[in-house]
N, C-alpha and C positions, 0 to 999 in steps of 0.2 A: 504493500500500500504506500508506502513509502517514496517508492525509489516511485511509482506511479505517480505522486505528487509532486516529486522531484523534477520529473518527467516533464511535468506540464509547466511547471514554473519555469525549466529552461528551456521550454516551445516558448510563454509569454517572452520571456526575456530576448530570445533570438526575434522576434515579431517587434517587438521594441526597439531594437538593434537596430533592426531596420528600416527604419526613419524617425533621424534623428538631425539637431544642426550640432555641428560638432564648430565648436569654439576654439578660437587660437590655442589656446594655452590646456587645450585638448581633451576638457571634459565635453561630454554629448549633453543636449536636453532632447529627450525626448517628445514624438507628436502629444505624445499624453499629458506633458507638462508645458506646451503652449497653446498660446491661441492667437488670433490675428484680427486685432481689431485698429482699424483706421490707419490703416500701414503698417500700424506699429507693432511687433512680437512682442509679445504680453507672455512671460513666464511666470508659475503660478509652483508655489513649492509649499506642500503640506507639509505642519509644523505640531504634531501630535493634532489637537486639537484643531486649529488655526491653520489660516491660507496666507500668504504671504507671496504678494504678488512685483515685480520688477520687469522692467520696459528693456529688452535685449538690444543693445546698439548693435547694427549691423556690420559696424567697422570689425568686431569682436568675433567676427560669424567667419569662419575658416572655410567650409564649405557643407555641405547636404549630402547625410547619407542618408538613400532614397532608392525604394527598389523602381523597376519596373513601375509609373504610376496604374491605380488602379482605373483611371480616368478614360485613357486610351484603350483597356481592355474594355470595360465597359460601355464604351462610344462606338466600338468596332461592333461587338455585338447587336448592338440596336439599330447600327444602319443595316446590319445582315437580315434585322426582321422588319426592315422598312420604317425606323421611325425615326426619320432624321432629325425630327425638331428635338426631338429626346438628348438626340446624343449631341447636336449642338448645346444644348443646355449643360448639360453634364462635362463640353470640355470645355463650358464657358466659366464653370466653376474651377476649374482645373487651372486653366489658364488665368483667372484672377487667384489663387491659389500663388502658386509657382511666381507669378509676378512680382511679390512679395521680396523674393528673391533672386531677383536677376542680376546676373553677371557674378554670382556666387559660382565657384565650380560644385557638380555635382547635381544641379538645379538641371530641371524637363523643363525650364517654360519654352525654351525655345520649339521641342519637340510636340508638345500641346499646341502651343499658341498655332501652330504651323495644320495640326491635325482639327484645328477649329476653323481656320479661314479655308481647307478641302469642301469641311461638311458645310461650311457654307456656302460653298460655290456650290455642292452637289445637292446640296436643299436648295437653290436658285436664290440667294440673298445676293442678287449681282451685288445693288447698291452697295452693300456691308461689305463686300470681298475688295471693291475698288479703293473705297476709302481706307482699309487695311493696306493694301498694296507697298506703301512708302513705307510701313513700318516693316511689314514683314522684309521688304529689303534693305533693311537697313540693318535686320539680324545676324551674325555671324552663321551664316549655312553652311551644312555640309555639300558634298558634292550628289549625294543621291537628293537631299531636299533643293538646290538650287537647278537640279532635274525639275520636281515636279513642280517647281515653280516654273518652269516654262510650259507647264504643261496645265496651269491655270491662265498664266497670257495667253496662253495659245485659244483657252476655253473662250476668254473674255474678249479675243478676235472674232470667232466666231456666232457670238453676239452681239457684235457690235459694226461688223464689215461685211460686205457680199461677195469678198475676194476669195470667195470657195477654193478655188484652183490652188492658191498661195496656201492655203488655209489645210487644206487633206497633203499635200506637199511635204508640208512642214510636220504634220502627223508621221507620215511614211517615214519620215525622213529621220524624224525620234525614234519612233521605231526600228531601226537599221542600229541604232546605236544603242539601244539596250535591252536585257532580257526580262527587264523587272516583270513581272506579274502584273503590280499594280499599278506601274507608269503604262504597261500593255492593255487596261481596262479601261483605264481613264482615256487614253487615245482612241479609243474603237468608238468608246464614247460619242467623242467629238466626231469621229470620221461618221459616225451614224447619224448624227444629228444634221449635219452639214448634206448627207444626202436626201433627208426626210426635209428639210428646207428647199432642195430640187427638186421634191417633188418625187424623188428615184427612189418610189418607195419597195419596192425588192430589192435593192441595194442597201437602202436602210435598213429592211428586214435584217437580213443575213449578218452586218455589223453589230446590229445589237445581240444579234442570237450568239456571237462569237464570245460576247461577256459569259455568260454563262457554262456555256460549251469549253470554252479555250480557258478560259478563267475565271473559274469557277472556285477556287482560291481564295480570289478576292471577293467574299458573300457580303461585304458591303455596297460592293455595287452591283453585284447582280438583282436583289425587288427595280432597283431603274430600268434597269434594262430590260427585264421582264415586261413590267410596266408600259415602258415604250415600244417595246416589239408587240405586243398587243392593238397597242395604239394603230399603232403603223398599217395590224390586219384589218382595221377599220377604215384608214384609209383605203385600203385597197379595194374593200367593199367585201372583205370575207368576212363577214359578220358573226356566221355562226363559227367560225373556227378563231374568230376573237373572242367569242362568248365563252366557250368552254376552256380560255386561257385566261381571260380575266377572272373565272371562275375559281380557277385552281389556285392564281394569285391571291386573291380572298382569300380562298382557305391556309394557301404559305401565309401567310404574314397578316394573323389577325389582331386587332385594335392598333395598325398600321395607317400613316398616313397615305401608305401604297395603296392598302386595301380600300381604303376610302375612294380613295380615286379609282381603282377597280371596280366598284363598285358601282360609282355614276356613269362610269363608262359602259359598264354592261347593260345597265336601267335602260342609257339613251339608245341602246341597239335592239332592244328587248326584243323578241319575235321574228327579226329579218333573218334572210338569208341569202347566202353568199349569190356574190350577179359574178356569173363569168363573164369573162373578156367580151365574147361578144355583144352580150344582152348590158353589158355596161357600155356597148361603142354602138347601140342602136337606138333611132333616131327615136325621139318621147312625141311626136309632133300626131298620135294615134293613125297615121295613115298604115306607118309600117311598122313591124316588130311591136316591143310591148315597152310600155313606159319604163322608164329608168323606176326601183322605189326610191321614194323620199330619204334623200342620204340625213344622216342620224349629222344632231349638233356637236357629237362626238366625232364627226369625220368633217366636219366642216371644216371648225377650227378657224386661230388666223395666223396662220403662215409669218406673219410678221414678229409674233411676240415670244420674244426669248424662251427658251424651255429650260426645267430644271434641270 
């Protein structure tokens, strides 16, 4: 019983260890002995009875021992089950978090702050990701994040310009130069969106299908892509083989802001069915063939406005 309590005291204690601000002169305070209010580290030391509380200068802070944040795992996860407002939330706490301590060695804010301005680009907060921009480059990156920060400009081009050609180019052309997974997701991405803007929508089909298919790894961006390739069979006017894929999205990724949107997507198709080629290229005008049906407010769309 013993050596069992033992046991667990030196699991707390290694869990303690492991985040902690370790001070010049080399003692640690552990998370459990501060707290962070209005900038300021507020350390808080029990005194038998009594709390006894002191304001930590940061001059005195040597640096952060800090596992893994839990922020990033937890952020990852909830974009895998479609709910990006979630895990923006969650690395926005991280990232005021971590802030606290910048330029500390040891310190994630960079690696947060960085995985918070992604989810926002991939939650569509153009606005927020633009006004971020100067800072995040102002960061000391490394060489794989000063990657996918081209691979946010690159996003933010293609929102912003009609220069498609320039625009899948410059995707290919990332892609030529690295193997990452996730820098490979995020570009299919864009090359999918850029075609679904032309209008190429079997082109766009097939790119967003490749997130999943090819990279499937990266489960936080597969519900988008999912998502969008559904979309897309609505464009095309395969209704019912949109239906029975928004369908299953619903069921991946329930109380999702994906599933939501699945959701009204499927509503406004409700009942149709797919128009082949021909009967979508015959004339509505009743002399000949048979009317077009009433394409859904889900295929309409407006082509002009940015997508998440």
């Amino acid at each position: 019983m013993r050596a069992f309590i033992l046991a667990l005291s030196l699991l707390a204690a290694g869990s303690a260890f492991g985040q902690a601000i370790v001070l010049k002169d080399g003692n640690r305070i552990f998370s459990s002995e501060f707290s962070l209010q209005d900038g300021k580290i507020i350390r808080t030391i029990q005194i038998g009875e009594q709390k006894a509380t002191s304001i930590v200068d940061k001059k005195n802070i040597d640096s952060l021992e800090w596992p893994y944040p839990a922020e990033l795992t937890e952020s990852a996860d909830l974009l895998a089950k479609g709910k990006t407002e979630e895990a923006i939330a969650v690395l926005k706490k991280g990232r005021d978090f971590f802030e606290n301590f910048e330029g500390i060695e040891g310190n994630w804010f960079v690696d947060v702050y960085f995985a918070y301005i992604e989810a926002l680009n991939q939650g569509g907060k153009f606005d927020d990701v633009v006004k971020s921009l100067p800072a995040l480059r102002a960061l000391k990156l490394t060489d794989a994040q000063k990657m996918r920060l081209r691979i946010i400009q690159l996003d933010i081009e293609r929102q912003t310009t009609s220069d498609y050609v320039a625009i899948i180019g410059e995707a290919q052309s990332i892609l030529k130069e690295t193997d990452d997974s996730a820098i490979g997701a995020s570009l299919w991405n864009i090359i999918a969106d850029v075609h679904s803007r032309k209008k190429e929508w079997e082109k766009a089909l097939l790119a967003y299908l490749r997130i999943p298919v090819f990279y499937g790894t990266q489960m936080q961006r597969v519900p988008e892509a999912e998502l969008n390739a559904a979309k897309t069979l609505v464009k095309m006017r395969r209704y019912e083989d949109a239906a029975a894929f928004l369908a299953r999205i619903v069921d991946s990724y329930p109380g999702s802001q994906v599933a939501e949107a699945a959701t009204k997507e499927k509503a406004a198709i409700a009942g149709m069915k797919n128009v082949i080629e021909e009967e979508a290229a015959a004339p509505a005008d009743g002399k000949s063939g048979e009317a077009k049906p009433q394409e859904s407010e889900a295929a309409k769309g407006d082509e002009s406005k940015p997508k998440a």
